[in-house]
Structures are given as C-alpha cells and as structure tokens.
N, CA, C and O atoms as a CHARMM CRD file, in Angstrom:
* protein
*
  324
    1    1 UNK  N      0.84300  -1.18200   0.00000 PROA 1      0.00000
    2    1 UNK  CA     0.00000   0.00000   0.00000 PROA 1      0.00000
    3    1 UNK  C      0.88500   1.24000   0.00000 PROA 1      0.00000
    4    1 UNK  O      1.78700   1.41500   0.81900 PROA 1      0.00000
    5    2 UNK  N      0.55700   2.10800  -0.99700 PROA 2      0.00000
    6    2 UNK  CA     1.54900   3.55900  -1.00100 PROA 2      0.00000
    7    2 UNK  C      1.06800   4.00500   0.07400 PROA 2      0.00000
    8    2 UNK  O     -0.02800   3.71600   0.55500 PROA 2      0.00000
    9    3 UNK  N      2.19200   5.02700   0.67200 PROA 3      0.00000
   10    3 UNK  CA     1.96500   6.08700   1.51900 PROA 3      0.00000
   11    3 UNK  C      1.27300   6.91600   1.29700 PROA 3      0.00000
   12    3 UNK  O      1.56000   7.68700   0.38100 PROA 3      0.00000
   13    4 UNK  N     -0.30400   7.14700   2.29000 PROA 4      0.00000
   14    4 UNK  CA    -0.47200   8.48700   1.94800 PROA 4      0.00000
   15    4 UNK  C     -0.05000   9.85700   2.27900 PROA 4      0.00000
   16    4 UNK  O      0.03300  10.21300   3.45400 PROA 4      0.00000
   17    5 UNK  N      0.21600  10.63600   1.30700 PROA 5      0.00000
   18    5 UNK  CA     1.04400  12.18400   1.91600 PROA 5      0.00000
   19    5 UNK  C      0.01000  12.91400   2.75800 PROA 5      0.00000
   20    5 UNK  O     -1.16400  12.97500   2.39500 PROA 5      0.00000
   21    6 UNK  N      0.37500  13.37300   3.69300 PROA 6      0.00000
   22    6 UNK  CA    -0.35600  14.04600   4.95300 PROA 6      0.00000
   23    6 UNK  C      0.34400  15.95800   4.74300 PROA 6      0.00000
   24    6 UNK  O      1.51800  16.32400   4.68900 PROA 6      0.00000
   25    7 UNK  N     -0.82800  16.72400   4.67800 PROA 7      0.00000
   26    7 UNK  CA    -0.25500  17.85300   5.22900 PROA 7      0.00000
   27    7 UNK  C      0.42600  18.66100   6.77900 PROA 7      0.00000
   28    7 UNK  O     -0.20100  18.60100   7.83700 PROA 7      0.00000
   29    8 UNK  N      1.12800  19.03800   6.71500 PROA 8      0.00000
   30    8 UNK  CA     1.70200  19.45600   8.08000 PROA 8      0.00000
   31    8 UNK  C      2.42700  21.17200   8.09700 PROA 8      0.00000
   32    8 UNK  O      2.84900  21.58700   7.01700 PROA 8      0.00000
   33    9 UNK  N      2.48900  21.70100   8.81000 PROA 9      0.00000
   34    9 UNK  CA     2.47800  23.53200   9.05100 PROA 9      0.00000
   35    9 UNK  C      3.81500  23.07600  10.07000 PROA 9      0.00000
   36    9 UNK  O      3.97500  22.24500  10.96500 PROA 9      0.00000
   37   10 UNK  N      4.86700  24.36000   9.23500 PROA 10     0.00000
   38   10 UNK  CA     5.93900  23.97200  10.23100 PROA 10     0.00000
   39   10 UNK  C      6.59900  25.01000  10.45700 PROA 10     0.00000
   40   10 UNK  O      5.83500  25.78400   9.88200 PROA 10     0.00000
   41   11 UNK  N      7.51200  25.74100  10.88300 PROA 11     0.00000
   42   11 UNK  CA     7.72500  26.72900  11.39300 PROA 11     0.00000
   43   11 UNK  C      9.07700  26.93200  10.60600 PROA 11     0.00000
   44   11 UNK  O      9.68800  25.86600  10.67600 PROA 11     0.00000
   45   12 UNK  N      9.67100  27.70200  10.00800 PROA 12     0.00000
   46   12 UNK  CA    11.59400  27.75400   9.00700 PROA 12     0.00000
   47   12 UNK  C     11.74900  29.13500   9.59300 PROA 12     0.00000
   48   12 UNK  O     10.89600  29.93600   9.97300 PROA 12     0.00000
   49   13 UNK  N     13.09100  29.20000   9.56400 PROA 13     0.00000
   50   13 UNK  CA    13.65600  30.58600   9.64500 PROA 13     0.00000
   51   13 UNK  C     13.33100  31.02000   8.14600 PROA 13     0.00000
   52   13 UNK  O     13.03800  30.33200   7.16800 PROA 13     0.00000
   53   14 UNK  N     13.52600  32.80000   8.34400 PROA 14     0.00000
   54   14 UNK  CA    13.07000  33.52900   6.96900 PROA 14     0.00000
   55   14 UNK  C     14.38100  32.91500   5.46900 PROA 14     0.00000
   56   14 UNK  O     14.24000  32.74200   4.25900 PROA 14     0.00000
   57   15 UNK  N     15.73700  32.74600   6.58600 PROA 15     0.00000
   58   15 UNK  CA    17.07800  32.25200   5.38300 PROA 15     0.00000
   59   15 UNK  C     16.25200  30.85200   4.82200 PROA 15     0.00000
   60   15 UNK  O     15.79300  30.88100   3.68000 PROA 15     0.00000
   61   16 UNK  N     16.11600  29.87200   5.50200 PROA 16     0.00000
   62   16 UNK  CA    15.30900  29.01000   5.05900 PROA 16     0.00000
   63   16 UNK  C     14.37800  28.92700   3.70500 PROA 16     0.00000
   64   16 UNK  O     14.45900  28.23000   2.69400 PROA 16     0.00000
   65   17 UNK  N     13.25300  30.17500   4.22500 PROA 17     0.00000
   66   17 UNK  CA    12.33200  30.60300   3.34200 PROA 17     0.00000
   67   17 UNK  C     12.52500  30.71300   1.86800 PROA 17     0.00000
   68   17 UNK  O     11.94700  30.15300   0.93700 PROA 17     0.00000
   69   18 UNK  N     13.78700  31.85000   1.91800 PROA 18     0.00000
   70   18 UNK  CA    14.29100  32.75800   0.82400 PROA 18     0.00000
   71   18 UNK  C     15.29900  31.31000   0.52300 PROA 18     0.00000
   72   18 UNK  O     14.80700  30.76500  -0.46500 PROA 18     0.00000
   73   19 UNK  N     16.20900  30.71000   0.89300 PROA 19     0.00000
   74   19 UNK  CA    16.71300  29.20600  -0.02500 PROA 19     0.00000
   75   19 UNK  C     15.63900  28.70400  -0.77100 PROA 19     0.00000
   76   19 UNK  O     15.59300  28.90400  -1.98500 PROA 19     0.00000
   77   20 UNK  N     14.65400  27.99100  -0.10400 PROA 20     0.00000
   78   20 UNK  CA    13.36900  27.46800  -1.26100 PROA 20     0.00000
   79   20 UNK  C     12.75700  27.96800  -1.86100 PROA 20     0.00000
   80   20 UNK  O     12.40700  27.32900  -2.85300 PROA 20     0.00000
   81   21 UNK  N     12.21700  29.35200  -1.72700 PROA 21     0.00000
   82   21 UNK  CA    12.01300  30.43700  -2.52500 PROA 21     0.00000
   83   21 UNK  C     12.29800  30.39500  -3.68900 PROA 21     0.00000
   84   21 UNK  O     11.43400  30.30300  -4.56100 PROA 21     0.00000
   85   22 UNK  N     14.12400  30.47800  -4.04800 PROA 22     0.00000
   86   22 UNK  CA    15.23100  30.68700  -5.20800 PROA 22     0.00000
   87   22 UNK  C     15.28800  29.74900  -5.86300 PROA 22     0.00000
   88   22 UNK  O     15.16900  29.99200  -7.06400 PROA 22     0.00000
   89   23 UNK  N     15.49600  28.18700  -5.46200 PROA 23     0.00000
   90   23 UNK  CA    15.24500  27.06500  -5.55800 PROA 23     0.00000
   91   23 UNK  C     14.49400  26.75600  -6.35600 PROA 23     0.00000
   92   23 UNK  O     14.70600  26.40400  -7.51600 PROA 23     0.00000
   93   24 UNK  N     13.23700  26.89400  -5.62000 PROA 24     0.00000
   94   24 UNK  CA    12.39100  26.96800  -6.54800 PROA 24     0.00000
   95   24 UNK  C     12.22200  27.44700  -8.00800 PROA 24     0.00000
   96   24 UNK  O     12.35300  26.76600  -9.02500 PROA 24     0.00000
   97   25 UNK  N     11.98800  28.41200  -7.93400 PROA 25     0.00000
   98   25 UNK  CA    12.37500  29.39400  -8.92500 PROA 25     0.00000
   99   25 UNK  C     13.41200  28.83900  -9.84800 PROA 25     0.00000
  100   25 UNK  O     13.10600  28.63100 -11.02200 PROA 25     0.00000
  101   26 UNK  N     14.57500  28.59100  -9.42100 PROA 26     0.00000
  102   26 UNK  CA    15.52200  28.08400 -10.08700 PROA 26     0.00000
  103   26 UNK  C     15.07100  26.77600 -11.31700 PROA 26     0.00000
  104   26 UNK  O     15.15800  26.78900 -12.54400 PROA 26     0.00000
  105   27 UNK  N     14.52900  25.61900 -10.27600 PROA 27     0.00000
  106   27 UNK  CA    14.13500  24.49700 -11.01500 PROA 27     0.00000
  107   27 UNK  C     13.12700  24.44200 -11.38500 PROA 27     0.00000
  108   27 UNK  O     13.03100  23.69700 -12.36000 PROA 27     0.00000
  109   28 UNK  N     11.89900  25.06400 -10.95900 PROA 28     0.00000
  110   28 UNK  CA    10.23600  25.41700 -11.64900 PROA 28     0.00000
  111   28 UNK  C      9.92900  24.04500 -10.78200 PROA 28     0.00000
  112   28 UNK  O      9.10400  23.32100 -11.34000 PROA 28     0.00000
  113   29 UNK  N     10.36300  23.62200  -9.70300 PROA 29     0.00000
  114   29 UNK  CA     8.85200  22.57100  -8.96200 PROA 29     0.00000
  115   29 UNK  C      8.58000  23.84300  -7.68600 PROA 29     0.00000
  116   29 UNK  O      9.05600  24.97100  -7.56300 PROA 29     0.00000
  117   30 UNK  N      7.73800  23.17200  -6.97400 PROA 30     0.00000
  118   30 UNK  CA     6.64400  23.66700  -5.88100 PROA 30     0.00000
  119   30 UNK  C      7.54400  23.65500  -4.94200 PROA 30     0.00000
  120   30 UNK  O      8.18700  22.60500  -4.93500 PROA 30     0.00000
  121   31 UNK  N      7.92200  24.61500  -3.93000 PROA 31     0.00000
  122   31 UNK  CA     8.07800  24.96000  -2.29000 PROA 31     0.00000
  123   31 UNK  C      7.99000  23.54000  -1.72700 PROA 31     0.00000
  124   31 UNK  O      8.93500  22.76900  -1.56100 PROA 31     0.00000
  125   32 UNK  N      7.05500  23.38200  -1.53400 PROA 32     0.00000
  126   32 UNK  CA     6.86900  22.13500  -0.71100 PROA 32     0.00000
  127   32 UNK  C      7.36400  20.79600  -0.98100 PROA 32     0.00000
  128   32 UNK  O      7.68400  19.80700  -0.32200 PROA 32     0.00000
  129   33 UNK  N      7.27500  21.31100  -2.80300 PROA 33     0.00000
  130   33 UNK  CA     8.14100  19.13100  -3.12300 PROA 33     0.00000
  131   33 UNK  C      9.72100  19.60900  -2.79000 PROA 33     0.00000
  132   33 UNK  O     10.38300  18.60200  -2.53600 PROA 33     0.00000
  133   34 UNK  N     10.31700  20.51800  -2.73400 PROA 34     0.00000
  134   34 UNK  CA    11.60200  20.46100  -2.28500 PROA 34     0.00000
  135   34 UNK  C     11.79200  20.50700  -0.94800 PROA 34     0.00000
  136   34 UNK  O     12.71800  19.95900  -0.35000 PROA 34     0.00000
  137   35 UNK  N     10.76700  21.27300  -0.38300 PROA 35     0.00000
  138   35 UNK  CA    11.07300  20.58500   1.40700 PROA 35     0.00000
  139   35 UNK  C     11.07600  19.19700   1.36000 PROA 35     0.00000
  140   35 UNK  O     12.04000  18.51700   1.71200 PROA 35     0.00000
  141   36 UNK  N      9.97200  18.73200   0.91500 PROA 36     0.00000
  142   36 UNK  CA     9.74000  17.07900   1.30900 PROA 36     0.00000
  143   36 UNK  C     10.87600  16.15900   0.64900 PROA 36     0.00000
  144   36 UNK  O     11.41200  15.13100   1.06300 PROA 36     0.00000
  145   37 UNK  N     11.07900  17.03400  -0.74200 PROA 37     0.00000
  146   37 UNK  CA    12.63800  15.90200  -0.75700 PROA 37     0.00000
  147   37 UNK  C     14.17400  16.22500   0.31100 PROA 37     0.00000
  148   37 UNK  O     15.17900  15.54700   0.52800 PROA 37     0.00000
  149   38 UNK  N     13.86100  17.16200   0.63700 PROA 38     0.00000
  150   38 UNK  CA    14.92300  17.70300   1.81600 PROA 38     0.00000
  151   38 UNK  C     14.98600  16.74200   2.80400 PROA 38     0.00000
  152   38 UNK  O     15.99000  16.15600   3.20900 PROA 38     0.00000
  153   39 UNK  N     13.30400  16.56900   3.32800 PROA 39     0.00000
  154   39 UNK  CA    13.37800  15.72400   4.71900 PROA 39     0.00000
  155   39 UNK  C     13.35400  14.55900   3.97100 PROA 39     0.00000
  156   39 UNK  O     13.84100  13.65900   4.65600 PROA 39     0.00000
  157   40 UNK  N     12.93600  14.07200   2.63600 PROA 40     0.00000
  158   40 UNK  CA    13.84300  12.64000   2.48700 PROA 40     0.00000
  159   40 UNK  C     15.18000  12.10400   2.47900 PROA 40     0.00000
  160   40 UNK  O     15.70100  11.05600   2.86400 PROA 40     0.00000
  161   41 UNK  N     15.52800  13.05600   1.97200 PROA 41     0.00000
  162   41 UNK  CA    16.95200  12.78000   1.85500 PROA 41     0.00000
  163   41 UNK  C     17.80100  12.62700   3.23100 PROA 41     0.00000
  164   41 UNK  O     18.71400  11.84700   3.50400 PROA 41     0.00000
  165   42 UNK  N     17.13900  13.71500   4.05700 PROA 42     0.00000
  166   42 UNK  CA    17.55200  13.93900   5.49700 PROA 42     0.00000
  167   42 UNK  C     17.57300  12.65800   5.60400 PROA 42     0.00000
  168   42 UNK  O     18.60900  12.01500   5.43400 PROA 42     0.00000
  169   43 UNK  N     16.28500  12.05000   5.93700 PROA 43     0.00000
  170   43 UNK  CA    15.68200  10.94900   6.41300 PROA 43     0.00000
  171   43 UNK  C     17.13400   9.46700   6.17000 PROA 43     0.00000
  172   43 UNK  O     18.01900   9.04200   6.91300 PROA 43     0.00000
  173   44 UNK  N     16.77700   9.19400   5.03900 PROA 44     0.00000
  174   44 UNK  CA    17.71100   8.86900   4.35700 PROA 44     0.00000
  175   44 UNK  C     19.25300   8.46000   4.70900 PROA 44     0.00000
  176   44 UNK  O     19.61800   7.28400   4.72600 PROA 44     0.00000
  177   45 UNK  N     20.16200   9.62100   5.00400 PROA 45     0.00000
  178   45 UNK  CA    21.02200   9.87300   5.25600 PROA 45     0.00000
  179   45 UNK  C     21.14300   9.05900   6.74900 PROA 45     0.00000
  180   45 UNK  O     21.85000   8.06700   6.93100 PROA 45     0.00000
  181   46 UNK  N     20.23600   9.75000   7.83000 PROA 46     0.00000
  182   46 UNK  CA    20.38800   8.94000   8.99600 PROA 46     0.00000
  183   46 UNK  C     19.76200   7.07700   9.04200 PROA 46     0.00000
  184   46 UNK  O     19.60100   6.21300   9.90400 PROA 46     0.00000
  185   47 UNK  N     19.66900   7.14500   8.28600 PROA 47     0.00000
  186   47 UNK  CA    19.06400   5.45700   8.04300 PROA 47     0.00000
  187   47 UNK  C     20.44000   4.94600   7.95200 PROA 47     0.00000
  188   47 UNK  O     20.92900   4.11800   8.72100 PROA 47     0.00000
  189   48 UNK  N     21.19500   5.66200   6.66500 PROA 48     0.00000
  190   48 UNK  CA    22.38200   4.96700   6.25500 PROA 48     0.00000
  191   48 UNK  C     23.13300   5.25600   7.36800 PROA 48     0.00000
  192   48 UNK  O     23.44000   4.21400   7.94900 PROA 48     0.00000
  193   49 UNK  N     23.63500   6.43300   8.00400 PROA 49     0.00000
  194   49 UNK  CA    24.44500   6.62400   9.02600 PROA 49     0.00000
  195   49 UNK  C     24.18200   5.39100  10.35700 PROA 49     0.00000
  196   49 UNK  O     25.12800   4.99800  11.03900 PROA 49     0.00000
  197   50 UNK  N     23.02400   4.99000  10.52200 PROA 50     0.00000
  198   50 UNK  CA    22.81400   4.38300  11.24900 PROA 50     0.00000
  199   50 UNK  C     23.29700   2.66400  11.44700 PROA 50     0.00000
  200   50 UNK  O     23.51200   1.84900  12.34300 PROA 50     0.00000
  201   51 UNK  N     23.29400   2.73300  10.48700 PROA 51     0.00000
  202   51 UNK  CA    23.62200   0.86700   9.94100 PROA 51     0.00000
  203   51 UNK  C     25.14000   1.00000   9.25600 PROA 51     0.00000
  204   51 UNK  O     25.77400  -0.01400   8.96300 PROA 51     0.00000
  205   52 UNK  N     25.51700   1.96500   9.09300 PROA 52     0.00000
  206   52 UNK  CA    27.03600   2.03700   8.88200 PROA 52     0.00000
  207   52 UNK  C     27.86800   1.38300  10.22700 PROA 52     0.00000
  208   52 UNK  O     29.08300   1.33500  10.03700 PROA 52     0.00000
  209   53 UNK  N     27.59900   1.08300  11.00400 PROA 53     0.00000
  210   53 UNK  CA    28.69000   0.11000  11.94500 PROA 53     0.00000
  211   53 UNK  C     28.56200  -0.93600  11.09200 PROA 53     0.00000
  212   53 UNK  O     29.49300  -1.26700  10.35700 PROA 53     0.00000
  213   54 UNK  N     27.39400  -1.56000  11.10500 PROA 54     0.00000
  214   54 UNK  CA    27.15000  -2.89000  10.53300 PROA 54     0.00000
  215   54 UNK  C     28.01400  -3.05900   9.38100 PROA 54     0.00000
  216   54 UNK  O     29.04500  -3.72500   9.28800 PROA 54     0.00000
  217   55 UNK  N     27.45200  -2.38200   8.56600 PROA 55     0.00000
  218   55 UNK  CA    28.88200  -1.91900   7.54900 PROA 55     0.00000
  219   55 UNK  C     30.24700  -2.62800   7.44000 PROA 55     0.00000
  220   55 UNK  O     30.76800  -3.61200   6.91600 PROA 55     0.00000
  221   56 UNK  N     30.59000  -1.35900   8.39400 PROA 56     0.00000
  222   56 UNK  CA    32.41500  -1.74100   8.28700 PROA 56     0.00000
  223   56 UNK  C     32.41800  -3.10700   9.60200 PROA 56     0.00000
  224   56 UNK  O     33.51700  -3.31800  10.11300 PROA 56     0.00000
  225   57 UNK  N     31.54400  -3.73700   9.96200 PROA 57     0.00000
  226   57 UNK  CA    31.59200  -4.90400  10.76800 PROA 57     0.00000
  227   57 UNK  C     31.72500  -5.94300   9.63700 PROA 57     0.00000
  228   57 UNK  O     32.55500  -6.85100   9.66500 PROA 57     0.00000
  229   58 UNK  N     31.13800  -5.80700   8.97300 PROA 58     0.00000
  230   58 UNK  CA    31.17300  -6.72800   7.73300 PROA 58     0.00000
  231   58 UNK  C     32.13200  -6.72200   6.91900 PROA 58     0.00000
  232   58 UNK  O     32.56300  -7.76600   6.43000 PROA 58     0.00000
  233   59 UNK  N     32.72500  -5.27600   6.58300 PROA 59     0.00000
  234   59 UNK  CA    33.66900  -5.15800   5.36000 PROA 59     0.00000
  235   59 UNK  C     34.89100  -5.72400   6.62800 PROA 59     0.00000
  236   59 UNK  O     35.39600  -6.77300   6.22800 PROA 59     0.00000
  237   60 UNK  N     35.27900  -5.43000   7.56700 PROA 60     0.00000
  238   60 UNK  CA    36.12000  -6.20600   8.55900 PROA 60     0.00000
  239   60 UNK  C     36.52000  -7.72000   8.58100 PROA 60     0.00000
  240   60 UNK  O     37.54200  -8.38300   8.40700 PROA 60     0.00000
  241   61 UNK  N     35.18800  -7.93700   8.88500 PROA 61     0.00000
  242   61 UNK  CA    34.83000  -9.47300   8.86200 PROA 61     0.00000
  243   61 UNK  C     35.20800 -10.00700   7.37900 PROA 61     0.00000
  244   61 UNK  O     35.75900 -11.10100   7.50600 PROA 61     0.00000
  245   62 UNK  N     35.11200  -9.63400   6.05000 PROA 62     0.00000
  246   62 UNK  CA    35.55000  -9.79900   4.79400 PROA 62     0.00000
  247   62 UNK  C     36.86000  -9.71900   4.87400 PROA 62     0.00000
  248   62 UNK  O     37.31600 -10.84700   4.68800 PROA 62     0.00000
  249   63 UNK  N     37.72300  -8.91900   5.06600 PROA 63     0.00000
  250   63 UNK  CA    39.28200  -8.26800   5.13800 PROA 63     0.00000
  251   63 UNK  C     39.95300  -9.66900   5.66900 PROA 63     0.00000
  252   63 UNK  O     40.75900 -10.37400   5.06200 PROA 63     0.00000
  253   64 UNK  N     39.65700  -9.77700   6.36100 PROA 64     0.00000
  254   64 UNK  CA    39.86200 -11.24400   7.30200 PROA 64     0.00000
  255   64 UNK  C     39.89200 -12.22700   6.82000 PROA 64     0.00000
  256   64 UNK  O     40.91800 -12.88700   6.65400 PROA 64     0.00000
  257   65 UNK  N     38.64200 -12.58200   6.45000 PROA 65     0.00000
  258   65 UNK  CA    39.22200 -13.97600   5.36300 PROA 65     0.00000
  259   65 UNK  C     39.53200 -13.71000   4.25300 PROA 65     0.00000
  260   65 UNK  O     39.79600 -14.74800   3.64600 PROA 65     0.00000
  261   66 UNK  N     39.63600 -12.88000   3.68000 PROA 66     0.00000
  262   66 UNK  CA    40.64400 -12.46300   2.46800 PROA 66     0.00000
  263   66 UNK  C     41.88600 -13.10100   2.84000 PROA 66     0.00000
  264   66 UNK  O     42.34600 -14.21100   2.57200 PROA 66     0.00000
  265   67 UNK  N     42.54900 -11.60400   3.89200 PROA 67     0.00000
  266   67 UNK  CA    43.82500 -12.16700   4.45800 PROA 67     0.00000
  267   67 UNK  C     44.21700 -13.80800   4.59800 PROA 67     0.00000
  268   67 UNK  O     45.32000 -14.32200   4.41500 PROA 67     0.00000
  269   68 UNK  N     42.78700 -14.54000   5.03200 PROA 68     0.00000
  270   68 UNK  CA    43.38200 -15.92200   5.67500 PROA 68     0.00000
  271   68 UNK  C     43.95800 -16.44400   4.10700 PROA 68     0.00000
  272   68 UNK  O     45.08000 -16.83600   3.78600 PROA 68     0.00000
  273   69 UNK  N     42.80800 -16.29000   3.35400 PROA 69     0.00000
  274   69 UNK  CA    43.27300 -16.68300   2.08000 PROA 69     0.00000
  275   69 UNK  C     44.01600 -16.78500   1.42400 PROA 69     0.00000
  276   69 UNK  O     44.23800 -17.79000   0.74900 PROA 69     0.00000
  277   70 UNK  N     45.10000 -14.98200   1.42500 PROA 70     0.00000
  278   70 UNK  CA    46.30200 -15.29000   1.14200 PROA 70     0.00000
  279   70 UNK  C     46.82500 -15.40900   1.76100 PROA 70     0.00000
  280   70 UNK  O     47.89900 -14.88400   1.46800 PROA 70     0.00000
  281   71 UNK  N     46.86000 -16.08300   3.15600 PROA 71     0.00000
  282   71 UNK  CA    47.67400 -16.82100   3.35500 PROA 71     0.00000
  283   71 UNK  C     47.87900 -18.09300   3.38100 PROA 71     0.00000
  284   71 UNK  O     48.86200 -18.75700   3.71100 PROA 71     0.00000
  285   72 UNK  N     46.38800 -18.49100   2.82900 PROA 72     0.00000
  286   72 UNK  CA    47.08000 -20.21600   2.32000 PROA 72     0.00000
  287   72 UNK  C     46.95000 -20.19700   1.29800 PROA 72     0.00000
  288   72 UNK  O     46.66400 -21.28500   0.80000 PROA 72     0.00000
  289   73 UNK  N     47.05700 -19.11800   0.44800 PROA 73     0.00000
  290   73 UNK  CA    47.35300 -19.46200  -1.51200 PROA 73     0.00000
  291   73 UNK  C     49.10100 -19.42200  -1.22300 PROA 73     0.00000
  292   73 UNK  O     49.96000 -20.16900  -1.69100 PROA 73     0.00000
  293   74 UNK  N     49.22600 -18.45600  -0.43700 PROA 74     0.00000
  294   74 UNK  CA    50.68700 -18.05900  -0.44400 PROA 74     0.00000
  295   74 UNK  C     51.97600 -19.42400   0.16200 PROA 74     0.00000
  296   74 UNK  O     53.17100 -19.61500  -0.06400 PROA 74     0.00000
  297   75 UNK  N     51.01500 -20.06500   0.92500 PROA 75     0.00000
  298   75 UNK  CA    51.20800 -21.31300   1.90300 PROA 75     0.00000
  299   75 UNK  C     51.69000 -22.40800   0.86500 PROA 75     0.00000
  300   75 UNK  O     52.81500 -22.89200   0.73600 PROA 75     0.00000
  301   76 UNK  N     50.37000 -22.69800   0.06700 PROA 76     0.00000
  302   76 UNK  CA    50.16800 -23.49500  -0.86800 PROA 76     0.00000
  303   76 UNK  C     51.38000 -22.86600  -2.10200 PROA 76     0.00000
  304   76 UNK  O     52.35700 -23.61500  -2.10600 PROA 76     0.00000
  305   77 UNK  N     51.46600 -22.19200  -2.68500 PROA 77     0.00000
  306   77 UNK  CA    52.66500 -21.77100  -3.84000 PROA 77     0.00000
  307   77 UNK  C     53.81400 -21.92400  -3.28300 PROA 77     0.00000
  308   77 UNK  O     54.71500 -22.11800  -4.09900 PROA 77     0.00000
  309   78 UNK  N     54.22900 -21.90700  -1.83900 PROA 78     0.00000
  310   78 UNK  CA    55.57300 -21.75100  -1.48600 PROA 78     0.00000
  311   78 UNK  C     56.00900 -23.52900  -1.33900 PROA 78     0.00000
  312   78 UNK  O     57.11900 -24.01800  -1.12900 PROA 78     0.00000
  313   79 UNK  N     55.31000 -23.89000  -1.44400 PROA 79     0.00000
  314   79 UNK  CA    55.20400 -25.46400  -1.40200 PROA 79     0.00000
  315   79 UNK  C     54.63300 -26.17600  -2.49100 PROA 79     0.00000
  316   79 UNK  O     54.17300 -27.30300  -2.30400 PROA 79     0.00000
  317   80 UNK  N     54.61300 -25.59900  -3.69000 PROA 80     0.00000
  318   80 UNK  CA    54.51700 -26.74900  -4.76100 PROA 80     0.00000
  319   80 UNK  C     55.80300 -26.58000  -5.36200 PROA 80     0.00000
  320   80 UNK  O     56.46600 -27.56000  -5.70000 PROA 80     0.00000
  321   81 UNK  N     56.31200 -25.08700  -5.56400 PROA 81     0.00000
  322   81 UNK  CA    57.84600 -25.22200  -5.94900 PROA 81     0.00000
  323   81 UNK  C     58.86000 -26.22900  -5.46000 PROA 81     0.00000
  324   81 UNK  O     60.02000 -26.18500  -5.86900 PROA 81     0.00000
C-alpha cells in the first residue's frame, strides 16, 4: 500500500524561506516538493548513518578472510615449488 502524503504547518527561519524560494524558482517545482525531498533525503542519510557500523563490521569481517586466504594461496605456492 503507497503512503499516503499528509499535510503538516511547520515553522523555518526567513534564510530558510528565501533558499526554497530561489530554488524553486531556479528548477520550476513547488516549495513544498523540495522541502519534502529535503526531509527525504535527510531521512535517508540517517538510516544509512545508522547501519554504517554494521557496515564496516562486515567489510572487517571480509578483510579477514581475504587475508586468511592469502595466506594459504601463499602457503600453498611456497610449497609446490
């Protein structure tokens, strides 16, 4: 089921204002679809920031048996010569 979009009233400083304002203007969409892609992206961002341990827990955990690896390819070649 899509999301339905909900309206909401929020309070920006005037610098705020005058950025989406120009923005706007600039690219020809609506005030509001560039807030809302703002707070997606926001959104977004802390999702990924969030699960980034997991991340480099994994790319770690990879590094590792790489390493083991070469060290028994390296194991293995020094001993068929």
């Amino acid at each position: 089921m899509k999301n339905k979009e909900i309206r909401v009233n929020i309070r920006i400083s005037n610098e705020t204002k005058k950025f989406f304002e120009e923005l706007s203007k600039e690219v020809g969409a609506p005030q509001s679809a560039l807030m809302a892609m703002a707070l997606k992206d926001y959104i977004d961002q802390k999702r990924t920031l969030k699960e980034f341990p997991g991340i480099i827990k994994k790319l770690e955990e990879m590094e590792k048996l790489i390493r083991k690896e070469n060290k028994n390819w390296n194991y293995k070649r020094k001993h068929m010569i």
